[in-house]
C-alpha positions as CSV (number, residue, x, y, z in Angstrom):
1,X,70.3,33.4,91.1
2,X,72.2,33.8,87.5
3,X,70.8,31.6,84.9
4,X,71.6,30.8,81.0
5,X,71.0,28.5,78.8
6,X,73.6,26.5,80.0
7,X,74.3,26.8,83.6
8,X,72.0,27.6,86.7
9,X,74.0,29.0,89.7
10,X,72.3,29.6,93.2
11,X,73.5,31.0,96.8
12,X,71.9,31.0,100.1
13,X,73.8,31.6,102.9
14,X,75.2,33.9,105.9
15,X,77.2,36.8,105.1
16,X,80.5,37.6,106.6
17,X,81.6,40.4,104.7
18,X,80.0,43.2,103.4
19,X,76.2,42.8,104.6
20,X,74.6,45.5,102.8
21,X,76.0,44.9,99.0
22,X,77.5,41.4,99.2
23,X,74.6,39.8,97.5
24,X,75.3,36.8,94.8
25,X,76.3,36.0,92.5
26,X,78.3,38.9,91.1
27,X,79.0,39.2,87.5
28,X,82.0,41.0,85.5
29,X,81.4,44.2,84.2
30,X,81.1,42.7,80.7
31,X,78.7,40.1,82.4
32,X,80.5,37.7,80.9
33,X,81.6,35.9,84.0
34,X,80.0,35.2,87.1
35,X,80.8,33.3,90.8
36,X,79.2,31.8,93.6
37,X,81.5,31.8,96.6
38,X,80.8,29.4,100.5
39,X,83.5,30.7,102.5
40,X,85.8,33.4,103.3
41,X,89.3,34.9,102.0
42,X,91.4,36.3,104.8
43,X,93.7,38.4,102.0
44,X,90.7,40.1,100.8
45,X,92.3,44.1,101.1
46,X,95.8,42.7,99.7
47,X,94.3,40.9,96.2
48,X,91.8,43.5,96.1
49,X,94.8,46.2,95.8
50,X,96.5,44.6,93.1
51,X,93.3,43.6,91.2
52,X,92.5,47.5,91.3
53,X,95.9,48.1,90.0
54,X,94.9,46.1,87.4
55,X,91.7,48.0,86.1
56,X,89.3,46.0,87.7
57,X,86.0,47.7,89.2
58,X,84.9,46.6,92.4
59,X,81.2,47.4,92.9
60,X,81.2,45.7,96.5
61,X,83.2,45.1,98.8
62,X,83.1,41.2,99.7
63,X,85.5,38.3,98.9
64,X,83.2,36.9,96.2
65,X,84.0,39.9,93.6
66,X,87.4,39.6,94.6
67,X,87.1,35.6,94.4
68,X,85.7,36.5,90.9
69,X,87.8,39.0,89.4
70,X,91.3,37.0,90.6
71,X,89.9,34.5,88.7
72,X,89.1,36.1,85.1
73,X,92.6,38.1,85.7
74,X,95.0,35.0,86.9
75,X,92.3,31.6,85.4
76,X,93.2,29.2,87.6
77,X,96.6,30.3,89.1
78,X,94.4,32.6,91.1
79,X,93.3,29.9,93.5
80,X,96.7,29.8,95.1
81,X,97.2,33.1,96.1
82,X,93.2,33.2,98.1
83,X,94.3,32.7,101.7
84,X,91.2,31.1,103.3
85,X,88.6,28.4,103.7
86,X,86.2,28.2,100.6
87,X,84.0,26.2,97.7
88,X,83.5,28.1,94.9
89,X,82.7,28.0,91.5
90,X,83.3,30.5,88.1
91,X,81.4,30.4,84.8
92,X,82.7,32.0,81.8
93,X,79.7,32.5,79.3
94,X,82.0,33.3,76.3
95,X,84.4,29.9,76.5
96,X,81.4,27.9,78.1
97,X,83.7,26.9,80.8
98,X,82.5,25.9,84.4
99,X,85.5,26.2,86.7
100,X,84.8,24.9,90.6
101,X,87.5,24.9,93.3
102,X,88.1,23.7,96.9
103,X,90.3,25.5,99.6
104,X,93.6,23.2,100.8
105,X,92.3,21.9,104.2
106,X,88.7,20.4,102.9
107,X,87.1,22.9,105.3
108,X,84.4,24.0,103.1
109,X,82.5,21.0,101.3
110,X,81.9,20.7,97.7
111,X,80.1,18.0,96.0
112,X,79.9,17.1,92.1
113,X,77.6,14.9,90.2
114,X,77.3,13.6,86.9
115,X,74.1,12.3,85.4
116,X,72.7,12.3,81.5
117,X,75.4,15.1,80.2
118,X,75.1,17.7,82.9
119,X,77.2,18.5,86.1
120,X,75.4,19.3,89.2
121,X,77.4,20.6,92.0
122,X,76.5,22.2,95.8
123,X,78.0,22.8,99.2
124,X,75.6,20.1,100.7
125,X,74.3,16.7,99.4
126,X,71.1,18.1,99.8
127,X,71.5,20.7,96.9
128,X,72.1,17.5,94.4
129,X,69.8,15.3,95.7
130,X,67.0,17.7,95.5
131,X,67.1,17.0,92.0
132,X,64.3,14.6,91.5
133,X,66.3,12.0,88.9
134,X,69.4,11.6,90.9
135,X,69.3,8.4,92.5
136,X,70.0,7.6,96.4
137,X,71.8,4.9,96.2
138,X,74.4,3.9,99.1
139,X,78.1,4.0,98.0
140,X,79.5,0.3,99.5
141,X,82.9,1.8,99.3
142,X,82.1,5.1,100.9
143,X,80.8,2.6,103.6
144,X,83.4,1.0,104.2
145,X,86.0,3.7,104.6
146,X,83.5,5.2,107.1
147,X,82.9,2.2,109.8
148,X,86.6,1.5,109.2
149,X,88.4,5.2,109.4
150,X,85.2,7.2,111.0
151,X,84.9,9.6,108.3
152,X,84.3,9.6,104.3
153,X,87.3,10.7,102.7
154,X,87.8,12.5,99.2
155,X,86.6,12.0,96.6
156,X,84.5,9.4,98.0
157,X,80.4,10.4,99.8
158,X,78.2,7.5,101.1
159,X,75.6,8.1,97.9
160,X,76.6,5.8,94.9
161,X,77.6,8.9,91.8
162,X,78.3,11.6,93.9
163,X,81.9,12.6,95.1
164,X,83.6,15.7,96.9
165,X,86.5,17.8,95.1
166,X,89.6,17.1,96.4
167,X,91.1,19.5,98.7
168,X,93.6,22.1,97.2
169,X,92.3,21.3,93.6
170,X,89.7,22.3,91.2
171,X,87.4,21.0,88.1
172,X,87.0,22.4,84.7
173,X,83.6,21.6,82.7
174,X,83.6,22.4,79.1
175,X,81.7,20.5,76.3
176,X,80.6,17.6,78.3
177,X,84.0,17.0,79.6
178,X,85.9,17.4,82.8
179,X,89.6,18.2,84.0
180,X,91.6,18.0,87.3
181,X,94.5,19.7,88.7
182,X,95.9,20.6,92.0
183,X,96.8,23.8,92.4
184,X,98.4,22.9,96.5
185,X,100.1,20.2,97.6
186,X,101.7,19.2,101.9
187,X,105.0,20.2,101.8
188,X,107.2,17.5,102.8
189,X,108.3,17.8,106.3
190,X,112.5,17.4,104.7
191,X,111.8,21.0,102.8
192,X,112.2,22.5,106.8
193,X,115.3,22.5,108.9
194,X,114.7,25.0,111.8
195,X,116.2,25.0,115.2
196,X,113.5,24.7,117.8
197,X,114.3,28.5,118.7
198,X,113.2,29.4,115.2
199,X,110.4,27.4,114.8
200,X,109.2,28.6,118.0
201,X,109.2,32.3,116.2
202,X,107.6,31.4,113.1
203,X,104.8,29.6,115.1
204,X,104.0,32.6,116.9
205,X,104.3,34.9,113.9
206,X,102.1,32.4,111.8
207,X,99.3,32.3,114.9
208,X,99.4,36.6,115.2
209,X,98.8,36.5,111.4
210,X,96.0,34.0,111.1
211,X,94.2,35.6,114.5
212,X,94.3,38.9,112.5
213,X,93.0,37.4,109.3
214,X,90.3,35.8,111.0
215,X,89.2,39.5,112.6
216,X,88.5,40.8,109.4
217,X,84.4,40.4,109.6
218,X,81.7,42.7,109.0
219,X,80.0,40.8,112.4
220,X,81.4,40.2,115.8
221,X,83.9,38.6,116.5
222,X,83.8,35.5,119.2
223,X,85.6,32.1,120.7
224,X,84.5,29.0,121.6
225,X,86.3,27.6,124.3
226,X,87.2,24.0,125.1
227,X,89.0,22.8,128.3
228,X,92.5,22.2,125.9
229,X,95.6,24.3,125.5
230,X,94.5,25.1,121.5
231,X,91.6,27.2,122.2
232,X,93.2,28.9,125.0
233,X,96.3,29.7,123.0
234,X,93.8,31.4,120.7
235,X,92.3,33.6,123.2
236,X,95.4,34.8,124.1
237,X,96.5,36.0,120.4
238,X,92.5,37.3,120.2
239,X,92.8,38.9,123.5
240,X,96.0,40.7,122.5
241,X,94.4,42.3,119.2
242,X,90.9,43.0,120.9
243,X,90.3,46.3,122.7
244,X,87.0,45.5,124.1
245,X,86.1,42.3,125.9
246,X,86.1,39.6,124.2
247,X,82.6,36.9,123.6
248,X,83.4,33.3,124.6
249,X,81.4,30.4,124.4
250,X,81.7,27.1,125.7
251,X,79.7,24.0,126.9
252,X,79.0,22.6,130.2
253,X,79.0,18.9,131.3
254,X,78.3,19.7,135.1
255,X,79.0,17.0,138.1
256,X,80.2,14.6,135.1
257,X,83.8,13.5,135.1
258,X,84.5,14.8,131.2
259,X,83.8,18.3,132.4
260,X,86.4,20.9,131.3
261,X,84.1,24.0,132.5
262,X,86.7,24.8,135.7
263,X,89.6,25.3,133.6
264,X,87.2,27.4,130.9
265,X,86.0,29.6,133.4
266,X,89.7,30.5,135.0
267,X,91.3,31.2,131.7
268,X,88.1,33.1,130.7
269,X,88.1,35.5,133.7
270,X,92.6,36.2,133.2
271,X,91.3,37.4,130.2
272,X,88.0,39.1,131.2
273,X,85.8,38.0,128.7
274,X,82.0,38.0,128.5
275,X,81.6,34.0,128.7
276,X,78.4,32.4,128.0
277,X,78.0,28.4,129.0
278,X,75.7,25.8,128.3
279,X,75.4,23.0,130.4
280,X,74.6,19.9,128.3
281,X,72.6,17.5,131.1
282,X,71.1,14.1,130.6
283,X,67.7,15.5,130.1
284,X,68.2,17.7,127.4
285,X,66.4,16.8,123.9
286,X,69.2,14.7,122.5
287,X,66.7,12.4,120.1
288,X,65.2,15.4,118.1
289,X,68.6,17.1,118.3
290,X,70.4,13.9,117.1
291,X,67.8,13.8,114.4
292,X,68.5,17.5,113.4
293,X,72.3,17.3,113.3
294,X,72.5,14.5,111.5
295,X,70.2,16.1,108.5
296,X,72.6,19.3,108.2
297,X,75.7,16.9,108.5
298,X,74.6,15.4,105.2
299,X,76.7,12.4,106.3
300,X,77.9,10.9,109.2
301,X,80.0,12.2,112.2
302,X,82.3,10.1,114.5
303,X,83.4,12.9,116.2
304,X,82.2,12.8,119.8
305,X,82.5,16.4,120.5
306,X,79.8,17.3,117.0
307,X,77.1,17.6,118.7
308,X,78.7,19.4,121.8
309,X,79.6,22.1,119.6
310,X,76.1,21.9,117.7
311,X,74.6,23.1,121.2
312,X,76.9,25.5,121.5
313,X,76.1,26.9,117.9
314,X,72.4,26.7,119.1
315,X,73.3,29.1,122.0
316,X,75.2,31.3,119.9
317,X,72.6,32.3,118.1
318,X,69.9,32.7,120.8
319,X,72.3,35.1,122.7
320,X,73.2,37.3,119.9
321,X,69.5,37.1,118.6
322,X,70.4,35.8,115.4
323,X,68.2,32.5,115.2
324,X,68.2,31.9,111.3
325,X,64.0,32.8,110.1
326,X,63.6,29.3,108.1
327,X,64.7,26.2,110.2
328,X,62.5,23.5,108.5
329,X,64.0,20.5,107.3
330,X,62.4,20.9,104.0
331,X,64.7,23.4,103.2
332,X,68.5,23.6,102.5
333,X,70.1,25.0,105.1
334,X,72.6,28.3,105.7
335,X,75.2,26.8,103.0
336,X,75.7,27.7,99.1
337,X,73.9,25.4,96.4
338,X,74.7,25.2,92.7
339,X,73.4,23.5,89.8
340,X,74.8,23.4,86.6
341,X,75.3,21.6,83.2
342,X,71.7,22.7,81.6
343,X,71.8,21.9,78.2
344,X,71.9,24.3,75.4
């Protein structure tokens, strides 16, 4: 927790890199600036180079300082060269700026709120709405979008004065005032002329180098597997960097005609992993589970295979003994929250 008189910042949630010294939030040497960080950069070793290069002192080892320290050294530039999925946000004490961010895909949430002169932002709803003065009041138009598109796109939420940050842009905060910008944009499909030879080569070059990124973890590394050709084609580039077997995961729909579990098991065994399946049968729990997944969703899923891959989250963490301590649902869960905007 770092607190001012002018902002409140706040993290709780799973580590992925460096578990020992990777608390936050971390602070400049000069204390002058300070992040909290949901997520993970995959370029970690190559920005963290350079920023050394540049004088900085690194007194961990985990994205967030490196998160931090691109920031103060490159302001908002920086959030084009972090290759990953991640929310974050950067307060300079000596400008009285509040900087937030969001990675290009959306992958990480971030939600902002403005009520009475201060900004409150969080990776959840939850981490605004515990705020006892903001109201919960249905957004119409967020409504709308979601029984006609079956999701809530940005910037709109389903609560009336809260939004989500665009993907591939941030926010600035300074004096009661905000700015946008987008710092990524889709290229247009015209900027690429390949042959299909080449972009058969850059596909293949692009999957090797995301798989690898994605290794670099402080905790095991696993798969979940589905019955379609994406996940497979993953195991593959996995299976081909791993030297020891590899942990898959995958649920179960046994004796019902949407069951993939054949196909799983065969590509699981070419590859020799250690698989781990959970059936998912009529009787199981679904009301309380229903009721549990739709709290940490904060809003509303259409996607039919959510709660398939909830259960298969669920049995992730009883095999590897890793069931999180505090699972009441008076608490926020395993994701970042941030408040900011007190007033001096």
């Amino acid at each position: 927790m770092f607190g001012s008189s002018s902002v409140a910042l706040g993290a709780a949630g799973l580590k992925i890199i460096d578990l020992e010294t990777g608390d936050q939030p971390p602070t400049t040497a000069d204390r002058d600036a300070t992040s909290v960080f949901n997520g993970e950069i995959y370029d970690l070793e190559q920005l963290r180079a350079e920023l050394e290069q540049c004088g900085y002192p690194f007194r961990t080892n985990c994205d967030t300082e490196i998160a931090l320290y691109s920031f103060v050294e490159w302001n908002t530039d920086c959030f084009s060269r972090l290759r990953g999925v991640f929310a974050l946000a950067v307060w300079t004490e000596s400008s009285r700026t509040l900087v937030l961010a969001r990675d290009r895909m959306e992958i990480k949430p971030l939600y902002v709120a403005r009520w009475n002169g201060d900004l409150f932002f969080g990776s959840e709803l939850k981490a605004i709405l515990i705020h006892p003065q903001i109201e919960r009041r249905l957004s119409l138009a967020g409504l709308d979008c979601y029984v006609s598109l079956n999701y809530v796109p940005s910037p709109l939420t389903l609560v009336e004065g809260i939004e989500k940050l665009a993907p591939g842009s941030w926010l600035k905060w300074r004096e009661d005032k905000l700015s946008f910008d987008a710092y990524w944009k889709t290229p247009s499909a015209d900027s690429c002329q390949w042959t299909l030879d080449e972009a058969k080569e850059e596909l293949d070059l692009l999957l090797k180098q995301s798989v690898s990124e994605h290794l670099v973890s402080s905790v095991p590394a696993g798969l979940w597997l589905r019955g379609g050709i994406d996940s497979f084609i993953l195991l593959r580039y996995l299976a081909a960097r791993s030297s020891a077997p590899i942990k898959t995961f995958s649920i179960s729909f046994a004796g019902r005609g949407c069951d993939e579990s054949r196909y799983i098991r065969q590509v699981a065994g070419r590859y020799g992993t250690e698989h781990s399946e959970y059936d998912l049968n009529p009787d199981s729990n679904l009301r309380d589970t229903i009721e549990e997944f739709a709290y940490y969703s904060d809003e509303p899923s259409a996607d039919a295979g959510a709660l398939p891959i909830w259960y298969l989250s669920e049995l992730k963490l009883v095999l590897t003994k890793k069931r999180a301590k505090n699972h009441s649902k008076r608490k926020i869960s395993d994701s970042h929250a941030y408040v900011a905007g007190r007033k001096a």
